[in-house]
TORLUM-483538 format. One record per residue (C-alpha): residue number from 1; residue in three letters; x, z, y. Coordinates in Angstrom, 1 decimal. Last residue first. Example, Ala and Ser with C-alpha at 12.3 -4.5 7.8 and 13.67 -1.06 7.14 Angstrom:
BEGIN
    n  res      xx      zz      yy
    2  SER    13.7     7.1    -1.1
    1  ALA    12.3     7.8    -4.5
REM end
This chain:
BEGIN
    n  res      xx      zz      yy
  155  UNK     4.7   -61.0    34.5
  154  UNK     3.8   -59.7    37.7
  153  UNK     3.8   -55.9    39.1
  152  UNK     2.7   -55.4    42.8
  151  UNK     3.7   -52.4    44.3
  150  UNK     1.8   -51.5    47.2
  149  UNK     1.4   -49.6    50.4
  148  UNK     1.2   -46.8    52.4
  147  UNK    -2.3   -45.7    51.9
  146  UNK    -3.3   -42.3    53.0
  145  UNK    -4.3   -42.8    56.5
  144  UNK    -4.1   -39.3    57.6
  143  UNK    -1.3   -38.5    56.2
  142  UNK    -0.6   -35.7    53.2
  141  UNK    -1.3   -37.4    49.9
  140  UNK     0.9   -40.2    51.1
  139  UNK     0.0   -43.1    48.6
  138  UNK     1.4   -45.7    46.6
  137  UNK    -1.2   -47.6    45.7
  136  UNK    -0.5   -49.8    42.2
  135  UNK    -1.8   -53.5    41.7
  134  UNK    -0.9   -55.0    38.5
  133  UNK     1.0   -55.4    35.3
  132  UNK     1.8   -52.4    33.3
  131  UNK     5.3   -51.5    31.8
  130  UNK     7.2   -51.5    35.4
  129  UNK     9.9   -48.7    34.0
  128  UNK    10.4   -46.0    36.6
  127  UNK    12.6   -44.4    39.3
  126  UNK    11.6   -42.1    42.2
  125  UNK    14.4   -41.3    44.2
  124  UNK    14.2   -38.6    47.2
  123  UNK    16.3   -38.9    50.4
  122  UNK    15.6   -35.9    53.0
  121  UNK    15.6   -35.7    56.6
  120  UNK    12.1   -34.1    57.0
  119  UNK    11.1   -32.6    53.3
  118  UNK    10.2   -35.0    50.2
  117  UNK     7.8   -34.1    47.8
  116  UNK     7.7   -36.5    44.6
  115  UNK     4.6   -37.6    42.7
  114  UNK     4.3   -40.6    39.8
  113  UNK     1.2   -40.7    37.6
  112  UNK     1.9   -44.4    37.3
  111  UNK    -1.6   -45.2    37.7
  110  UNK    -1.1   -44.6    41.6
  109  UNK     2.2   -44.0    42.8
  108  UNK     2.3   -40.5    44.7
  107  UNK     4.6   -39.4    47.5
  106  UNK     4.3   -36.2    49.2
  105  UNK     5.8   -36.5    52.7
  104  UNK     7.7   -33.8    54.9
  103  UNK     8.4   -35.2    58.6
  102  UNK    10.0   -37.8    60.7
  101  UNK    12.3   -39.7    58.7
  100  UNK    11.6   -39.1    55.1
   99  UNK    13.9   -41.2    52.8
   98  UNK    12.6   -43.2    49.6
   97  UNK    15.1   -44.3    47.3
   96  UNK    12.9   -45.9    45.5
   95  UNK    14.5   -47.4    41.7
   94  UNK    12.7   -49.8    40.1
   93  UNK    13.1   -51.3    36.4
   92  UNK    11.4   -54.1    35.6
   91  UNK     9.3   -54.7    32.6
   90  UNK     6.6   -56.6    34.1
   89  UNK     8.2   -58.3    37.2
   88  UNK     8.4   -57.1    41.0
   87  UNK     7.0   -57.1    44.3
   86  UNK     6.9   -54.0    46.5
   85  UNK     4.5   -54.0    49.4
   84  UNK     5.0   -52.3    52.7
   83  UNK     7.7   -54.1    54.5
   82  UNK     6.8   -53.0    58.7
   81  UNK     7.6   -49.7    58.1
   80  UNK     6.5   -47.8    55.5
   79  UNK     4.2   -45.7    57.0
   78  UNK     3.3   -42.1    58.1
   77  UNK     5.2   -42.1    62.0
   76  UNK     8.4   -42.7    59.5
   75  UNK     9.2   -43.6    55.6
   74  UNK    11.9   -45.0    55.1
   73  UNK    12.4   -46.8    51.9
   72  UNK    15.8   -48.1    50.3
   71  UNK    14.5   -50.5    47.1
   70  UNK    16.8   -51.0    44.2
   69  UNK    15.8   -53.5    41.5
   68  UNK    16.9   -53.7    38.0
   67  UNK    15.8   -56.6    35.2
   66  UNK    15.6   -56.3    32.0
   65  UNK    15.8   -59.5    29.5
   64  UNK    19.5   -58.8    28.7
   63  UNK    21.1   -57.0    32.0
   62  UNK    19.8   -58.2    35.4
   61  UNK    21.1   -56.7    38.3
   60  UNK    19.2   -56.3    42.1
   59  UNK    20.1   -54.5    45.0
   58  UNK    18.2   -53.8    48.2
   57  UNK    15.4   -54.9    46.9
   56  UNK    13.2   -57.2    49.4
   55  UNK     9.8   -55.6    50.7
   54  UNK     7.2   -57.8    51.2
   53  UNK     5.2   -57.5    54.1
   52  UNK     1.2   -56.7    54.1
   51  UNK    -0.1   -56.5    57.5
   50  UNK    -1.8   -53.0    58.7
   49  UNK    -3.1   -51.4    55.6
   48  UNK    -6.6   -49.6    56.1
   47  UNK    -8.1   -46.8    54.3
   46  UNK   -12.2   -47.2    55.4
   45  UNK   -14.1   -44.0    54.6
   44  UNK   -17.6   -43.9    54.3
   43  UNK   -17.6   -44.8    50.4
   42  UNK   -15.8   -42.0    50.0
   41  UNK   -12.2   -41.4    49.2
   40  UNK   -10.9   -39.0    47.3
   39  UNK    -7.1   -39.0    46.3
   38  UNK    -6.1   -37.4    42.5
   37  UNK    -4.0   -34.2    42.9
   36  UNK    -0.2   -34.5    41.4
   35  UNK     0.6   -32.6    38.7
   34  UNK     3.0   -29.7    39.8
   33  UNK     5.8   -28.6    37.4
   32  UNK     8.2   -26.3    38.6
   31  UNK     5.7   -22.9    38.1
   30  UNK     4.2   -25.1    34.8
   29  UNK     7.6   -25.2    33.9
   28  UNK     8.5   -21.5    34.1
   27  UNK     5.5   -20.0    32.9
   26  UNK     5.7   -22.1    30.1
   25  UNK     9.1   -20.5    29.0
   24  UNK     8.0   -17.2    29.2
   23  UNK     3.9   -18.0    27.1
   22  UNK     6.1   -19.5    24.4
   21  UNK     8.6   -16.4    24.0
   20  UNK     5.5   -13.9    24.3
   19  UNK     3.8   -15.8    21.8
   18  UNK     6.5   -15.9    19.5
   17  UNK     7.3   -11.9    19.7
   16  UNK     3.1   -11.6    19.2
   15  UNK     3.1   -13.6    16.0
   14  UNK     6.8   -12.4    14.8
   13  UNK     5.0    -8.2    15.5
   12  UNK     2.0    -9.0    13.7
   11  UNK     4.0   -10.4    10.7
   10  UNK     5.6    -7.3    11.0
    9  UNK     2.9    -4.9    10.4
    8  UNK     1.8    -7.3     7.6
    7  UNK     4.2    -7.1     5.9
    6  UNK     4.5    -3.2     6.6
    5  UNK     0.7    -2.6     5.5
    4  UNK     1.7    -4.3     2.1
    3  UNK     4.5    -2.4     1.7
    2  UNK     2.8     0.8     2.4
    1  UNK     0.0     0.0     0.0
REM end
């Protein structure tokens, strides 16, 4: 009977021990880890993008059937400048180096589930694997006219 109440006894104990281990470390990433919050618009609202201008890559290298483009991004006054569409092929890689100028920005690329904060002054890089082809927002969750541009992916 002891025995059997000491099994079990520490069983207990390796359920609780594991929990508590899982529970610490989840803490931690869910504490770094922020999803990024969906934008509502209403019907009402109009989000408007002044002229659409392509941006050019600041570097490009193609290795096998892959190709890798580099776009520099400053983002100022809550735009993207006068270039504010991003063109590339399906299966690209991109890499934005996107710079805040004037103020804090927090990024997010539509469909790509993609977020970054950046603070006044600061160079973030968002990089990413074009796998879907289409028309993707990318979006300042925290101006007033939300939409900054697009990135276009073609086959």
């Amino acid at each position: 009977m002891k025995r059997e109440y000491l099994i079990f006894l520490v069983g207990i104990i390796i359920v609780v021990l594991i929990f508590v281990l899982v529970f610490y470390f989840d803490i931690f990433s869910i504490i770094s880890f922020k999803l990024p919050q969906k934008v509502k618009t209403s019907s009402k609202e109009t989000i408007k993008v002044e002229e659409t201008k392509i941006v050019q890559p600041s570097s490009s290298v193609k290795i096998n059937e892959t190709n890798y483009q580099n776009f520099n991004l400053d983002l100022e006054n809550e735009s993207l400048g006068e270039k504010n569409t991003i063109k590339a092929s399906l299966n690209d890689v991109l890499t934005l180096n996107l710079t805040a100028k004037d103020k804090n920005y927090e990024i997010f690329i539509e469909n790509y589930n993609l977020s970054s904060k950046i603070k006044k002054e600061e160079t973030k890089t968002i990089q990413f694997q074009a796998l879907e082809e289409g028309s993707f927002k990318i979006i300042c969750n925290n101006c007033k006219n939300k939409l900054l541009g697009y990135i276009i992916i073609t086959k």
